[in-house]
C-alpha positions, 0 to 999 in steps of 0.5 A: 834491183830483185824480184820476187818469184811466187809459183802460188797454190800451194798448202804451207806446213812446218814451222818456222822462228820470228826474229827480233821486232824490228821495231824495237831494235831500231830505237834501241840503236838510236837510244845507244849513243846516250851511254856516255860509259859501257857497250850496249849490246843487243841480241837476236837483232832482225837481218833488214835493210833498216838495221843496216842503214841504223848502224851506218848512221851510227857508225858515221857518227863516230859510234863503234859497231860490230856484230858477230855471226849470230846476229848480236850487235855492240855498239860503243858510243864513248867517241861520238864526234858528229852529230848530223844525220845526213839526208842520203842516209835516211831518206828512206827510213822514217825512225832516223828522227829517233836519233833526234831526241838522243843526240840533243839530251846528251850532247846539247845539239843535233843536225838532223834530216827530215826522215822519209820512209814508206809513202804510206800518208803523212806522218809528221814530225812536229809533235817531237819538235812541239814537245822538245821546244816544251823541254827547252830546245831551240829548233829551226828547220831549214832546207829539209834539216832539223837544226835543235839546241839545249845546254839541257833539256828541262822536264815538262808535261807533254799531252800528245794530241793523238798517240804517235808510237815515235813521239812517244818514244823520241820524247822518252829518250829524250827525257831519260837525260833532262833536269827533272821529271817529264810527264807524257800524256796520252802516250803510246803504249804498244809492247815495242815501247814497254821494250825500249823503256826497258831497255833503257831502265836497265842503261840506268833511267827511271821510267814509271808508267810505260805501257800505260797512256801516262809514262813518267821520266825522270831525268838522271845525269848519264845512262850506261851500257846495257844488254838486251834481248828485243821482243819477238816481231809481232809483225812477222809472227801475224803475217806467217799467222796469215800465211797459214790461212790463206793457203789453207796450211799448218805452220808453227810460229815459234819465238813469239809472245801470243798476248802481243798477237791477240787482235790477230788471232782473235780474227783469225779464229773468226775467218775459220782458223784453228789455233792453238796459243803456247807459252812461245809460239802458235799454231794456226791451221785453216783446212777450209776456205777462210770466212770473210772477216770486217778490220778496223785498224787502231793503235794497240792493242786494236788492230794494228794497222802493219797488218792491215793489208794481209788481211785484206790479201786474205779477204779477197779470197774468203767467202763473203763480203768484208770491209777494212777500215783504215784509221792509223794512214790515210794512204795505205790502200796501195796494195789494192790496186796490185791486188786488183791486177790478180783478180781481186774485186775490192772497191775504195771509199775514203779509208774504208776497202769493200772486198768481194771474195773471190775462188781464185786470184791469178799469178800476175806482176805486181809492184810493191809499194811500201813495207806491208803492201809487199807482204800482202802480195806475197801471201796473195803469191802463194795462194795463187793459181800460176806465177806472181812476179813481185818487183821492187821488193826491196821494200820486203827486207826493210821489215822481214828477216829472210822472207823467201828463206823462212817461206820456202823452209815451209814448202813455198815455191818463192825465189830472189831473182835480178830484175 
């Protein structure tokens, strides 16, 4: 297990490329094993432990996977032989129950586990479960497995009670191989999910609406092997946007689509940034102390909540007082109390963190807690006075490409070390 070494207090400059969303290749690798004919192929695919643990999956199932030194993956899914996805593999992945909905449209059955992930609030599966028996499956769950049937699943309308970004896409793979057409309701509408419907339009399904709250899908009797370039990670390209305000620097990001970041940048702009948006990158410089900015979190194109907990990072160091509501997990304050040990004054009430401003926040060890809470310890590190040491950081390369390599390109003191 790593550790990661931040000697804070130091003005990032320079610029730096976003990688691959990786929210949009990992559905796109689940949605390989329903070409029955052709290689998918995926390009600038992000270096993270969920790429890896997908491709494991995958390649357990029978799929052939390589990639080359440029980070491009092929995958051949004509031999799939097993159609279980075991425990021990996604335990620590919550988009495992994205290979459900693939594995039941073409092959009629699938064994999967109940995934895990980020102990960020509950998530539940059962709107995927509600709208595939709606589709015609058989679904039983038993000692922690999901166990679903079909000879075919049937198109149906599905109304989603509250939007879920993997229901919404589990539900669309799904209906890419059904007989007839499905309609979803109250659908998510993020640009990953426009990414995937893309992709999958180009293995040959017919998909209206996606990007809308009602997506259309109607079924065709087998899809084929397609290339694709994924979207830019808006998630990424916000927290280095962070980065360069709370340690008061001037960092280009590049590879990145601006319209996908406006909520972002939009509160940057008002804490005091200064930016500039391009066809592909932004430019966010802060020479000031940022001014406290009030967050609400909700589903797109709102505030998204994978960026809640930078910003809340940047609020403990603004002036003034602030709030951060969050709507989307019940549990995603877990950074604070991290936060709190560098000198952080942030109080919490139900979903809603008050957070006074400090001058300074102090080096201290800190534990990560999920994906996002690292970030935010991280860009707390590099505006910090002395040394954070931030542990179990495995959390970190879940959903960042390199992190310390992309930050020290751009003059952060940060290091990998053994713990």
């Amino acid at each position: 297990m790593d550790k990661l070494l931040i000697q804070g207090n130091q003005s990032l400059s320079g610029s730096v490329k976003i990688s691959g969303a990786k929210n949009s290749v990992l559905p796109m690798l689940c949605a390989s094993v329903m070409s029955s004919k052709g290689s998918v192929e995926l390009e600038n695919v992000p270096h993270l432990h969920d790429v890896t643990t997908t491709t494991r999956l995958l390649t357990q199932m029978g799929v052939r996977v390589t990639m080359d030194e440029f980070m491009k993956i092929s995958l051949d899914a004509n031999d799939i032989h097993n159609l279980y996805a075991p425990y021990d593999l996604v335990k620590t992945m919550r988009s495992s129950i994205l290979v459900l909905g693939p594995l039941l449209t073409r092959f009629g059955e699938a064994k999967v586990s109940l995934p895990g992930g980020c102990a960020i609030g509950m998530r539940p599966v059962d709107m995927h479960l509600e709208a595939l028996e709606k589709m015609g499956a058989e679904i039983k769950v038993e000692s922690g497995y999901i166990h679903a049937k079909s000879k075919r699943l049937k198109g149906a309308n599905i109304i989603f009670a509250t939007k879920s970004v993997t229901g919404t896409e589990n539900i669309i793979m799904a209906a890419t191989l059904a007989d007839g057409t499905t309609k979803i309701e109250n659908a998510a509408n993020e640009p990953e999910i426009i990414d995937l419907c893309e992709f999958l339009k180009k293995m040959g399904a017919k998909i209206s609406g996606h990007g809308t709250d009602t997506v259309e899908i109607e079924g065709v009797a087998s899809l084929c092997g397609a290339s694709h370039n994924p979207l830019p990670d808006r998630i990424e390209a916000g927290t280095f946007m962070v980065a360069a305000a709370i340690t008061r620097g001037d960092i280009e990001i590049n590879n990145i689509i601006p319209a996908h970041s406006q909520a972002v940048i939009d509160k940057l702009t008002e804490a005091g940034a200064d930016i500039t948006s391009m066809n592909n990158s932004v430019r966010v410089k802060m020479n000031k102390r940022p001014s406290a900015i009030n967050i609400e979190t909700n589903a797109y194109p709102h505030f998204p909540t994978d960026m809640q907990a930078q910003i809340t990072a940047l609020n403990t160091l603004a002036k003034g007082e602030s709030f951060v509501k969050e709507n989307i997990f019940e549990n995603r304050f877990m950074h604070i109390q991290e936060l709190q040990r560098m000198g952080a004054k942030i109080t919490v009430k139900e979903n809603i963190a008050h957070i006074t401003g400090k001058d300074k926040l102090y080096g201290a060890p800190v534990m990560a807690t999920d994906l996002r809470a690292s970030a935010s310890l991280i860009l707390a590190g590099l505006a910090a006075e002395g040394i954070t040491e931030i542990g179990r950081v495995y959390h970190i390369d879940r959903g960042y490409d390199c992190i310390e390599e992309k930050l020290q390109l751009i003059g952060a003191r940060i290091s990998r070390k053994p713990m």
